[in-house]
N, C-alpha and C positions, 0 to 999 in steps of 0.2 A: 559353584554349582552349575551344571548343566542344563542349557536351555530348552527347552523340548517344544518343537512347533506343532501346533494342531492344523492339520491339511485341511478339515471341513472349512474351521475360522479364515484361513488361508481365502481359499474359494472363493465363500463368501464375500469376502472383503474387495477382493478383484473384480469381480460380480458388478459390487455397487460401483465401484471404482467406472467401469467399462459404462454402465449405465449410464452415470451423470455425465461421461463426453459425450454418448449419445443426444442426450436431451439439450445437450447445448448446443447443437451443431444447426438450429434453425428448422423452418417448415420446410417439406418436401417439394418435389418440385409438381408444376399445376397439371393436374390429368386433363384439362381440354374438355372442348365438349361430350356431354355422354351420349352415345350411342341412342338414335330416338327408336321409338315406337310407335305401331299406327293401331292405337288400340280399338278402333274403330271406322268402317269404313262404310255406306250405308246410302241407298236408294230410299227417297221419299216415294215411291210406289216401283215394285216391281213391274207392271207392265202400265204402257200408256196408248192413246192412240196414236196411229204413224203418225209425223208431223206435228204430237204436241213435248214438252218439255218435262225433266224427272229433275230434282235436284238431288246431289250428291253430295254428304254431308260427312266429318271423316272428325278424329281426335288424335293426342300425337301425346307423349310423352319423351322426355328427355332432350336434346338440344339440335334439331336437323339445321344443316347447312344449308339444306338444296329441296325444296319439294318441285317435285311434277306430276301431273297428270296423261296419262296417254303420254308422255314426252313433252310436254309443254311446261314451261315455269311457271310455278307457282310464287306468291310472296308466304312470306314465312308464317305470317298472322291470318293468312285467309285458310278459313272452315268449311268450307262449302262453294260448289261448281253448280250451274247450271247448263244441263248438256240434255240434246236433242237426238236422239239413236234412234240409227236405222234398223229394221229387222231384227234381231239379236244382237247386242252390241255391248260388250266386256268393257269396261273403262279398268286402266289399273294405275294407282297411285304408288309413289316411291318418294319413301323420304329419307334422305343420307344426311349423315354427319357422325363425328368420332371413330370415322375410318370403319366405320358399318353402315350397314341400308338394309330397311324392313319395304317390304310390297303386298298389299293387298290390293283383290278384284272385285268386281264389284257388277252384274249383266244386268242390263233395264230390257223389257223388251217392248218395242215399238207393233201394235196389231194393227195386219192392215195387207195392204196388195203392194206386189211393190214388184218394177221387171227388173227379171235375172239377167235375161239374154235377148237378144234377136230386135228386131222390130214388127209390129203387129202388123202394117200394111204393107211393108217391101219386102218383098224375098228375095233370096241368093242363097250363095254359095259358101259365104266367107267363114273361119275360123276366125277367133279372135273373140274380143273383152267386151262382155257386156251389150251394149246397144250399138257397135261395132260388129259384132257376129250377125251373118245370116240364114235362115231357114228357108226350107222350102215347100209347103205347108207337112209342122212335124204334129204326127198323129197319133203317137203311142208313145206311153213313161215307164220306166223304171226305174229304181234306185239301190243304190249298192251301199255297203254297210259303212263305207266310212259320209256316207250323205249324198254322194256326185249323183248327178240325173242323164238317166240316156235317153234316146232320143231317135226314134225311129223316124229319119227327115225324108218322106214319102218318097217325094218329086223331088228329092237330090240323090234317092236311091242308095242311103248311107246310113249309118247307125254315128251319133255324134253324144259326145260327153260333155256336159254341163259341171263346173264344180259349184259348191258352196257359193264361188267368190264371184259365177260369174262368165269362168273362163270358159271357152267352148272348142273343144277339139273334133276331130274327125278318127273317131276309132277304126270303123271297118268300112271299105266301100269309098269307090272314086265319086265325090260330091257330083251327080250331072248326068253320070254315066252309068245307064242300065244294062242289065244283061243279067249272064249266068255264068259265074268264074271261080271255081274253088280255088285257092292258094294264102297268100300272105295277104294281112291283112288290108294293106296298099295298094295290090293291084285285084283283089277280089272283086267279084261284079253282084249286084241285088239289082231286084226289080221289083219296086213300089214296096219295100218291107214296112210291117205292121209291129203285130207286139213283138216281147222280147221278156225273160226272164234270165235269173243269174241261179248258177247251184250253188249248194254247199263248198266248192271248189274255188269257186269264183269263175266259173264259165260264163261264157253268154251264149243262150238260146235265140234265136233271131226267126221270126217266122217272116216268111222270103213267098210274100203271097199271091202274086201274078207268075212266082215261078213253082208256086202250087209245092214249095218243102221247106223242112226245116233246116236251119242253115246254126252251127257252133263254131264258137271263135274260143278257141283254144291258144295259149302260147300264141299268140300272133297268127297263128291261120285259119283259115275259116275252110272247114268242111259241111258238107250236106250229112244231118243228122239221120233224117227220116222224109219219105216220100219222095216221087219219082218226079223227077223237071220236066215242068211243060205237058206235062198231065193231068189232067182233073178227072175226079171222080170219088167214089168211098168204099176201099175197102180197106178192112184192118189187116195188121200181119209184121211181119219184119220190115225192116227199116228200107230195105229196098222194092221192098212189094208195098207197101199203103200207100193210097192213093187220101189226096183232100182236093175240096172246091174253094180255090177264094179264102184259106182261113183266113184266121183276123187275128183275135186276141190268143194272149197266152200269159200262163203264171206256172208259178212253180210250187207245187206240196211238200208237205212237211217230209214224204217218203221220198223227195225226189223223182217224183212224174210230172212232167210239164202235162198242163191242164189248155185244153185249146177248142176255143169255140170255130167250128170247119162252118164260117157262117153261110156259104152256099148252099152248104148241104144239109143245113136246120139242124146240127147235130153238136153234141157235145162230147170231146176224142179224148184220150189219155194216151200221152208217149210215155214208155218204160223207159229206166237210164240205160236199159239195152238199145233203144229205140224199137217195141216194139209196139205197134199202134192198137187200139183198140176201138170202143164205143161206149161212152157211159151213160146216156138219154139220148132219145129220138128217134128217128127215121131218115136214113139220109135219101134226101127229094121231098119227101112229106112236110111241109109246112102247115101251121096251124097253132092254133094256143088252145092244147087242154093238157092239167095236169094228171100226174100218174106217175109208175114207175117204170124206169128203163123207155124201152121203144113206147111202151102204150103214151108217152105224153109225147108233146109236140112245140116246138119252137117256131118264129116269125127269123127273123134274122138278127140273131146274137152275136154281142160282143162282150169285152169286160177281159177277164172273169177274173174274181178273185173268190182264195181261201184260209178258212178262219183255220183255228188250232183246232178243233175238232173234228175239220175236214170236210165240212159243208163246204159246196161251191158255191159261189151266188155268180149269176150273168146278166150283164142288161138285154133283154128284148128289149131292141128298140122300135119294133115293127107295131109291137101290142103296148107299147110305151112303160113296161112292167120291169119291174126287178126279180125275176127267179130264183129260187135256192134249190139246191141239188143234193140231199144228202148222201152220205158214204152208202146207203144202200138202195141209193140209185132214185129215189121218188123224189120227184118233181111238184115242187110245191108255189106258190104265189105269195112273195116276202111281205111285196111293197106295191103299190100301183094296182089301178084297175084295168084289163085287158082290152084296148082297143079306146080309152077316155084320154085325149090329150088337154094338157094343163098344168097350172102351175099353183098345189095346193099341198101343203103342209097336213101332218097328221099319222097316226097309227095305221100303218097294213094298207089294207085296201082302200081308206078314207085318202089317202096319199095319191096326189100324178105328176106325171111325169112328162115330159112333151121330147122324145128321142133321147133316153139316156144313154150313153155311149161306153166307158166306161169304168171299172170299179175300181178302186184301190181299199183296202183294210189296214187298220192300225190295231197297236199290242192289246186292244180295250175291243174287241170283233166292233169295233165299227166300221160302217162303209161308209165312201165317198164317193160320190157316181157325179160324174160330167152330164149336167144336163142339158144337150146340144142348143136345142131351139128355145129354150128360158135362158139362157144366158146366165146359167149359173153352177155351181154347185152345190149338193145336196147332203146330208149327213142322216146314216140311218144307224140308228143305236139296234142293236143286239136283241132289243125287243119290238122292233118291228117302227120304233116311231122315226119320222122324215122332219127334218128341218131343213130353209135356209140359209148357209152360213158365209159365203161367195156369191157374189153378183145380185143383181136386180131382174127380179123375172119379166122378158122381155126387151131390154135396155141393152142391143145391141152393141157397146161398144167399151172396149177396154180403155179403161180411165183406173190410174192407179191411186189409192189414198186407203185413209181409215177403212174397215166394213163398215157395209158391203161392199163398197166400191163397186166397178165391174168390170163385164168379160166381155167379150165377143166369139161366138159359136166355140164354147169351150169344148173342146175333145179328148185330152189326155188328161188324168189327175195322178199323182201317186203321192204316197206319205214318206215322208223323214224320216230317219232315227229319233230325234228330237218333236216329233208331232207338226211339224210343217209341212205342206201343200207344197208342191212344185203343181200349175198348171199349165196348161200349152191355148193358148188365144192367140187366132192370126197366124202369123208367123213367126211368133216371141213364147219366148217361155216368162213364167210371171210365179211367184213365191209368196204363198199367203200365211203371212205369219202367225203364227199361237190364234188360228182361225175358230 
């Protein structure tokens, strides 16, 4: 009789067959440590005063080799750091092992005064880090979107760059040397330049104020925008016909018109991005404080100026010690301060004073922040008219960095961060007042 094989049973049997050498062949070999985790990473207070301490407290899973902090070694078993940060200050942990690494950050922020740049009683000329760099009293700010501050250094006759970190360069203009020199940005000449604003572009507008125009730095050159060199006087018109006295401050709107207080002239100007000049309040030669709209009101000698999203101006008269606003349909109104009352008093609207505010910067929230020259400080006005102090000690002379208030000495330029940070100008030093 004929055998007949069943292929399933077959199978089968090879199957278990194959199985059981498997099973006898021993444990596999060791996978090493696993791969860790930082499942937690974490600030006992998000902000502190400058100068005090935050602990950083962290959990891990799975088998690290190597922990660090900032690049520092850790032991394997410690939980928690106790770290002292400056101004905004990121710590990040890293923990490796099993041939992976997990990193989280972690930002404490220290509030308080703290200097960027320069020195508050020597001036110069220098380039360079920090409290190495020198100014030569800088009088006017701005700031550009990635945070860097510029710097209009009067009596170096230069427009100079601040970053974040500190560093200070010389953008346009020979540090020392005044004149009047359109070209590259290197051998360009200013005399005594004041404000300055940035477009949509990234230009810079530079108002070039003893030589009475406006001055853009394009691509590395710097041409005259509007008004005629070495002329004073007020008339409106194209870029080569307007005349200004002495302007001062300048900003930029939302449409791309630099906003410019022509403080000789008690006037307040708008340049088109055509450059063509115009008048938006006052009377150029009339001086006086009454409000009203267009020419019917009248200014002391104005500076500042900033504008909110709506397109109100605000300027400080520093003359009448007042904070102005300007709306888009020209009337002239009194924000802050009472007209002609110097002092140094907190409060809503006109219960508010001010002793020479100099001036304005605005943040994403229409607040202002006005340099209050002769209190020695700066001031914060909310959107509805109320004034606090948030920088300096009113009257305390002198720049001493620490916690708030800390203080200034004869503060002149303020402007705001991307991040809600003060860049100030005291002395001959720029100074950065943190989460103020």
């Amino acid at each position: 009789m004929k055998t007949r094989f069943k292929f399933g049973t077959l199978l089968l049997v090879s199957g278990l067959i194959s199985g059981c050498s498997s099973s006898s062949s021993g444990p596999g070999p060791d996978p090493g440590p696993l791969a860790p985790t930082i499942t937690s990473f974490i600030s006992s207070a998000p902000q502190v005063n400058q100068g005090s301490s935050a602990t950083l407290s962290w959990s891990l899973t799975g088998s690290p080799t190597a922990l660090t902090l900032d690049g520092v070694s850790l032991s394997l078993t410690q939980t928690s750091a106790t770290v002292t940060p400056l101004r905004r200050q990121t710590y990040t942990l890293v923990a490796t092992g099993g041939g992976a690494s997990d990193t989280k950050t972690v930002t404490v922020v220290a509030r308080g005064l703290s200097l960027l740049a320069g020195n508050v009683t020597s001036s110069g000329t220098a380039d360079g880090n920090g409290a190495a760099a020198r100014f030569n009293q800088p009088i006017y700010l701005s700031v550009d979107a990635q945070g860097n501050a510029f710097v209009s250094d009067a009596r170096n006759n230069s427009v100079r760059k601040v970053t974040p970190g500190g560093i200070v360069t010389t953008v346009a203009g020979i540090t020392g040397t005044q004149g009047y020199l359109d070209g590259p940005v290197a051998t360009a000449l200013f005399y005594l330049p004041r404000g300055h604003a940035f477009d949509s572009a990234g230009n810079l507008y530079v108002m070039d104020a003893f030589n009475e125009v406006v001055r853009k730095v394009s691509g590395g050159v710097v041409s005259t925008f509007c008004g005629t060199f070495n002329t004073q006087g007020s008339l409106d018109g194209a870029p080569n016909v307007a005349l200004f006295y002495s302007p001062n401050g300048m900003t930029m709107d939302l449409s791309g018109n630099l906003i410019i207080t022509d403080s000789n002239n008690y006037t307040l100007r708008k340049v088109t991005p055509a450059g063509v000049a115009t008048t938006i309040a006052g009377t150029a030669g009339v001086t006086g404080f009454a409000d009203g709209t267009g020419s019917a009101a009248s200014f002391g000698y104005i500076t500042g100026p900033a504008v909110d999203a709506a397109g109100n101006i605000f300027v400080a008269d520093e003359s009448y010690h007042t904070i102005r606003k300007i709306a888009s349909t020209g009337q002239v109104t009194t924000f802050a301060g009472t007209a002609g009352a110097a002092a140094s008093v907190d409060g809503l609207g006109s219960a508010a004073r001010f002793n020479y505010p100099v001036q304005i910067a605005i943040d994403s929230g229409a607040n202002l922040y006005v340099s209050d020259l002769y209190n020695a400080t700066i001031r914060k006005i909310t959107s509805a008219g109320l004034v606090s102090t948030i920088v300096g000690q009113p009257g305390v002379q002198n720049a001493a960095p620490g916690p708030f208030p800390a203080s200034l000495f004869e503060p002149l330029g303020v402007a705001v961060l991307p991040n809600g940070d003060l860049v100030i100008l005291s002395g001959h030093a720029v100074f950065m007042a943190t989460a103020p």
